[in-house]
C-alpha atoms as a printed R data frame, in Angstrom:
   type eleno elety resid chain resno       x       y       z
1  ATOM     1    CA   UNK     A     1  94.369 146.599 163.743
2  ATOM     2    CA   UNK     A     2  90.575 146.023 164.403
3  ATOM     3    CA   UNK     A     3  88.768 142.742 163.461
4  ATOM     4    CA   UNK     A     4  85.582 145.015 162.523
5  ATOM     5    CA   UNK     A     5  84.597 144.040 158.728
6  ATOM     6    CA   UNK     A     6  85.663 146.949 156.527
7  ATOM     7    CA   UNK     A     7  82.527 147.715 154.916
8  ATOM     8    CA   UNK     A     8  80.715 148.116 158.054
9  ATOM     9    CA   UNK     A     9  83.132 150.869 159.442
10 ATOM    10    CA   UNK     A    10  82.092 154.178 159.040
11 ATOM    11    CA   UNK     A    11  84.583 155.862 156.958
12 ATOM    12    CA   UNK     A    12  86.026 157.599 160.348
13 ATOM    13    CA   UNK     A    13  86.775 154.309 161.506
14 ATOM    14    CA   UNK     A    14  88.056 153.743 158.320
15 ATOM    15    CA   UNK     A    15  90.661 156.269 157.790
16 ATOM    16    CA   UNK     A    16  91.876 155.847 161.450
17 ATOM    17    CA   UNK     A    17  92.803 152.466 160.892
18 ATOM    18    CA   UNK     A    18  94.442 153.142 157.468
19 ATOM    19    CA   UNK     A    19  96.678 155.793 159.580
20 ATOM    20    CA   UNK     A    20  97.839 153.081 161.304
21 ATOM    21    CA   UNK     A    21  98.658 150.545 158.596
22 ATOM    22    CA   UNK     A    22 100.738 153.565 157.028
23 ATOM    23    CA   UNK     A    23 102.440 154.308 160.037
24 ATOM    24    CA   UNK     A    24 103.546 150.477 160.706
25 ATOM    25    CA   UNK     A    25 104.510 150.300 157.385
26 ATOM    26    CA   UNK     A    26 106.438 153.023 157.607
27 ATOM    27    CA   UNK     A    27 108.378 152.322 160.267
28 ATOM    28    CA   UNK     A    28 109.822 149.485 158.225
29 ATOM    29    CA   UNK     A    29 110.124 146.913 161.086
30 ATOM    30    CA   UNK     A    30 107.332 144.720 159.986
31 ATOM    31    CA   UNK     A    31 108.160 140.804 158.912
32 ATOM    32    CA   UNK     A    32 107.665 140.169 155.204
33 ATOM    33    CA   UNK     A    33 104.197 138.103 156.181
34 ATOM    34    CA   UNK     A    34 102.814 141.018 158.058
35 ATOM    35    CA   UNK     A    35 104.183 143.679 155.612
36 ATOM    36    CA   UNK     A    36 101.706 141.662 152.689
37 ATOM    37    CA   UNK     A    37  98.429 141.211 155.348
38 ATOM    38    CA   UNK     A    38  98.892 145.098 156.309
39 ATOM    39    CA   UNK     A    39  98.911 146.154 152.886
40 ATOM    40    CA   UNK     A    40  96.028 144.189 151.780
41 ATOM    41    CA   UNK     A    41  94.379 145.437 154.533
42 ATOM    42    CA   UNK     A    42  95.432 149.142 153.611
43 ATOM    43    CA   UNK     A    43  94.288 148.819 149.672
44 ATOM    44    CA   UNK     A    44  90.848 147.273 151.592
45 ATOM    45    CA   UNK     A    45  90.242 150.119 154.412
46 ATOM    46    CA   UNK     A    46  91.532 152.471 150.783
47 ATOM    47    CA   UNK     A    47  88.691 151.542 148.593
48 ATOM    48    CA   UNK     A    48  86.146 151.807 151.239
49 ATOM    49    CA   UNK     A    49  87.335 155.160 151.725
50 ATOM    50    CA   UNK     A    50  86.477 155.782 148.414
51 ATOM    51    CA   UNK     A    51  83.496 154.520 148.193
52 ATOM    52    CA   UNK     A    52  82.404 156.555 151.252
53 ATOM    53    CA   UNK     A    53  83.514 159.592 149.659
54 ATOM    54    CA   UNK     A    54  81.729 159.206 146.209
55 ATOM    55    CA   UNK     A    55  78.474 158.366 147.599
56 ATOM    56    CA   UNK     A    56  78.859 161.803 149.940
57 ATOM    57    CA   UNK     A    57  79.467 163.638 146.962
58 ATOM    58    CA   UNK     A    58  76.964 162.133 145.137
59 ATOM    59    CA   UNK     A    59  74.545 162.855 147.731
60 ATOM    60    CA   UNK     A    60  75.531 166.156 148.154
61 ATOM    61    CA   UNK     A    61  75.668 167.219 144.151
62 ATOM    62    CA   UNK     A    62  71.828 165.460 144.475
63 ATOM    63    CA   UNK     A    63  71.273 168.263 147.243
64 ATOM    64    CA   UNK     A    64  72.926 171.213 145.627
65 ATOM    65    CA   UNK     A    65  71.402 170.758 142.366
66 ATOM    66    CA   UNK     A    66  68.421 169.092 142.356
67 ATOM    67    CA   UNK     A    67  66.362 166.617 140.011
68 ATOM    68    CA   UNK     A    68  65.665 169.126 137.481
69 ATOM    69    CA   UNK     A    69  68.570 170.930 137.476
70 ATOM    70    CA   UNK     A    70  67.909 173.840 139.289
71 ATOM    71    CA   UNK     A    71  69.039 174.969 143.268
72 ATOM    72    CA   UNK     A    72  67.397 172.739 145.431
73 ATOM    73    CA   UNK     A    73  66.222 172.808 149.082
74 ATOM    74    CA   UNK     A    74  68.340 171.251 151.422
75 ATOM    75    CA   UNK     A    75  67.190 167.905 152.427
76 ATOM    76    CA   UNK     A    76  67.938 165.583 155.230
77 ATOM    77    CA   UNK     A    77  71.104 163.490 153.950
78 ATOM    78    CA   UNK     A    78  71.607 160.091 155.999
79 ATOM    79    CA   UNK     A    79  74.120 157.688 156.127
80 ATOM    80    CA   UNK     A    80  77.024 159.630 155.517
């Protein structure tokens, strides 16, 4: 598992290393002490995920719709 802080992984990075936390766990070799840090670590890398993909959406619904409600023009969106 990477020591990079969660929130500043890009959610890439972030889904990669929840596939590995769920493939550990499941593999159902893992010691009771590293079974509790991996799934912390999983709900962690989980929410971020989350978090990644609401603000895309909301970006994107921002883009697609516009202030007043109407189509709007594509803009640049950053940060994704």
């Amino acid at each position: 598992m990477s020591e990079v802080k969660i929130s500043e992984m890009s959610f890439e990075q972030a889904m990669s290393e929840l596939d590995q936390v769920v493939r550990k766990l499941e593999q159902g070799d893992v010691a009771l002490e590293d079974l509790v840090k991996f799934s912390e670590r999983g709900a962690e890398l989980k929410k971020h995920c989350e978090e990644k993909l609401k603000s895309a959406m909301e970006k994107i619904e921002k883009i697609s719709i516009g202030v007043n409600g109407e189509a709007a023009s594509v803009q640049k969106v950053e940060n994704l």
